[in-house]
C-alpha positions in Angstrom: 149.2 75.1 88.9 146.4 76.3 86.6 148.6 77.1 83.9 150.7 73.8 83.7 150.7 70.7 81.6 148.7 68.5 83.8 145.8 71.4 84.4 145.2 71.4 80.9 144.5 68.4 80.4 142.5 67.5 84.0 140.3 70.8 82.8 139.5 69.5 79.6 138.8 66.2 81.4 136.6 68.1 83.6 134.6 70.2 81.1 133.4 66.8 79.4 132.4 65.3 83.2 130.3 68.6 83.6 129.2 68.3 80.0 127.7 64.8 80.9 125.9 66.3 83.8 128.6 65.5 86.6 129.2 68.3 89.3 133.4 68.5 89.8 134.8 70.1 92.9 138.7 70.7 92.3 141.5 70.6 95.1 145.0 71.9 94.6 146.8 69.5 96.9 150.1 72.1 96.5 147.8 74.4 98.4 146.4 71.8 100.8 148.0 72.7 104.3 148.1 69.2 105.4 150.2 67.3 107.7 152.0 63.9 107.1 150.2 61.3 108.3 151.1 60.5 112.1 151.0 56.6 111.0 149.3 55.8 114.3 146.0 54.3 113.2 143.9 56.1 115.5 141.5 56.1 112.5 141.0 52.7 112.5 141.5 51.8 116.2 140.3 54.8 118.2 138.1 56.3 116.6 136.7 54.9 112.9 136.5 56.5 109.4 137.8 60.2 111.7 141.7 61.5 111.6 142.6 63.2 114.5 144.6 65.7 112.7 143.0 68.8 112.5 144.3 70.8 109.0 142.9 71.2 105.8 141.9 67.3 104.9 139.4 68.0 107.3 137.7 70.3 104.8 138.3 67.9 102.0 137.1 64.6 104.1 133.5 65.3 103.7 133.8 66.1 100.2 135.5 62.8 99.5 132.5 61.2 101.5 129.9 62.3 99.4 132.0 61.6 95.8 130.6 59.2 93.2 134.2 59.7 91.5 137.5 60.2 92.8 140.1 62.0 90.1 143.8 61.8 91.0 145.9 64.1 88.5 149.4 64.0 88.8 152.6 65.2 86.6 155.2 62.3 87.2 158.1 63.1 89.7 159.9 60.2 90.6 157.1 59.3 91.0 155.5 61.7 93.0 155.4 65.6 93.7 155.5 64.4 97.7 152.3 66.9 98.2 150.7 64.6 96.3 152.0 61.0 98.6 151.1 63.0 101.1 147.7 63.4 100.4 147.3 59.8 99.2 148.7 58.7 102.9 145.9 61.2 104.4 143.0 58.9 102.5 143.8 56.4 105.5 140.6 57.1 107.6 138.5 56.5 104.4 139.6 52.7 104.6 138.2 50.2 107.3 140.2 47.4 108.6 138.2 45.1 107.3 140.1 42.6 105.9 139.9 40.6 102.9 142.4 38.1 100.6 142.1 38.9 97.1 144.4 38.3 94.4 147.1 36.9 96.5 147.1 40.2 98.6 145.6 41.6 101.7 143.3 44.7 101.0 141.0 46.7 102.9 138.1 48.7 101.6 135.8 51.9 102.0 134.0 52.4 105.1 130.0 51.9 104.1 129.3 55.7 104.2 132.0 56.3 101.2 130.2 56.6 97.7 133.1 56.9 95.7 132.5 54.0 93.3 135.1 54.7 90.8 139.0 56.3 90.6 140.4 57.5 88.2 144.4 58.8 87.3 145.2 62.1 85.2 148.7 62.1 84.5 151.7 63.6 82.7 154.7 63.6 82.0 158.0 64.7 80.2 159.4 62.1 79.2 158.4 60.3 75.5 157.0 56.5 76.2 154.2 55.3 78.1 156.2 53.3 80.1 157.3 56.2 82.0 153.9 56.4 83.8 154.2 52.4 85.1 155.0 53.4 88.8 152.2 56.3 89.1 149.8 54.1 87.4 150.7 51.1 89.6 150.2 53.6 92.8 146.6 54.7 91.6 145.8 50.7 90.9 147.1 49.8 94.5 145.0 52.2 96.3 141.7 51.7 94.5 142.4 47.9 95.1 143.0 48.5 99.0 140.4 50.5 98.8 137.6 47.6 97.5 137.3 49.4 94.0 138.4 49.2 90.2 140.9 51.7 88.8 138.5 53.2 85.9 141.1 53.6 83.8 144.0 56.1 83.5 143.7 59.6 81.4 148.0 59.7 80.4 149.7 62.7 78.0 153.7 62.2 77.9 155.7 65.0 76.7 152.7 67.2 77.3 155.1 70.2 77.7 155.1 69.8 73.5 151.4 70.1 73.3 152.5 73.9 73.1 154.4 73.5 69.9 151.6 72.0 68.1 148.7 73.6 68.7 146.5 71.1 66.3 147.7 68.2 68.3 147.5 69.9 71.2 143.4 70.3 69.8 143.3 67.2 68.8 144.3 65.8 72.2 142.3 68.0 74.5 139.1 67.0 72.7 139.7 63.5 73.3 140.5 64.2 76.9 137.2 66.2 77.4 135.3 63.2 75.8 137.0 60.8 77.8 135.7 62.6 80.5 131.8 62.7 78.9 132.3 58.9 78.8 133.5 58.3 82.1 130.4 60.2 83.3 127.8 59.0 80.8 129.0 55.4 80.4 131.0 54.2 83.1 134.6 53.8 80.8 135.9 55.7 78.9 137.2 54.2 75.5 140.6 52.5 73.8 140.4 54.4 71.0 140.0 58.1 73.0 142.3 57.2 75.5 144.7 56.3 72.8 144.3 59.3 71.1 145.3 61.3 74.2 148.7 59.6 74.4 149.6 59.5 70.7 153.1 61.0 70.2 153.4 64.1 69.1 157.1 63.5 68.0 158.8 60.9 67.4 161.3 59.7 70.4 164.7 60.1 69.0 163.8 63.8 68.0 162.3 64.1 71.6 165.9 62.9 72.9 167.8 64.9 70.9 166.1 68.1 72.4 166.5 67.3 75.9 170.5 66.8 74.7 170.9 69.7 73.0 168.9 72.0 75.5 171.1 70.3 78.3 174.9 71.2 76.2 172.9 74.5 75.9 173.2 74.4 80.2 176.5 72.7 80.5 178.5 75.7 78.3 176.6 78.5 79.1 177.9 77.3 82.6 181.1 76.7 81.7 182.5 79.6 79.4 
């Protein structure tokens, strides 16, 4: 988890948060004993703003209470790691069932005693093009909108698994992640241009494809000789 491609990036993300003067607290939802959520709305009908469920979100709850900034990095499964859904389920109790039309869609929003005024998505992924982040990024935009708030914007490095091949990209990249971070921090956004440079490829996609089809036939006869 420390050591992988999304770390990486969320730490140089991090690093220019803390540079800015912003205090980060970081949770390893893979370590995160949490249960699923019971789906029984006893946060919002029983008893407010409080799950029932006594595990680990219980340690993280008050944390998320007292947050200016909410950070949600993710690699992209399809589209998930399910510790990860999991955790974004457990957010529940944060919402009231206060209901508003907006947009053509019903939407709740943060109880009063919530600070978090801003969310923002880390992602990566294998894959070459942008468009494979669409569903994660359209998960992260729903629950900042149910929530009452404004996805900040979204921090995304595809193929990062190649930022180990090319260490002066791989540079290149990290400092723009660490100031997109400094900007989020210092100026509420964080720019085109940085967030840009974050995502720019780092191969083009045809050579990208032909490794994953050559490193699979690789698979496929060592398996079958």
């Amino acid at each position: 988890m420390e050591k992988g491609s999304t770390a990486v990036v969320l730490n140089a993300f991090l690093g220019g948060m803390k540079e800015a003067g912003a205090t980060a607290e970081l949770f390893y939802a893979n370590r995160l004993k949490i249960k699923d959520c019971a789906a029984d709305f006893d946060c919002w009908w029983k008893t407010p703003g409080k799950c029932i469920t006594q595990d680990d979100m219980q340690q993280v709850y008050p944390k998320l209470r007292e947050a200016d900034i909410l950070v949600l990095a993710t690699p992209v499964y399809i589209p998930l790691p399910s510790v990860m859904q999991n955790f974004l389920n457990r957010l529940c109790p944060l919402m009231e069932p206060s209901l508003e039309w907006r947009e053509g869609r019903t939407r709740a929003k943060f109880h009063d005693n919530i600070k978090i005024s801003k969310i923002v998505l880390v992602a990566t992924s294998g894959w070459w093009e942008l468009g494979n982040f669409g569903t994660v990024i359209r998960i992260a935009e729903e629950l900042a909108k149910d929530c009452g708030q404004e996805l900040a914007g979204a921090v995304l490095r595809p193929h990062a698994f190649l930022m180990n091949q090319n260490k002066t990209k791989a540079e290149e990249v990290l400092k723009a992640a660490k100031k997109a971070g400094f900007q989020l921090v210092k100026e509420g956004r964080m720019s085109k241009e940085v967030l840009d440079t974050i995502s720019q490829p780092l191969i083009s996609e045809k050579e990208l494809r032909q490794w994953y089809n050559q490193h699979y036939e690789k698979v496929k006869n060592k398996k079958t000789t």
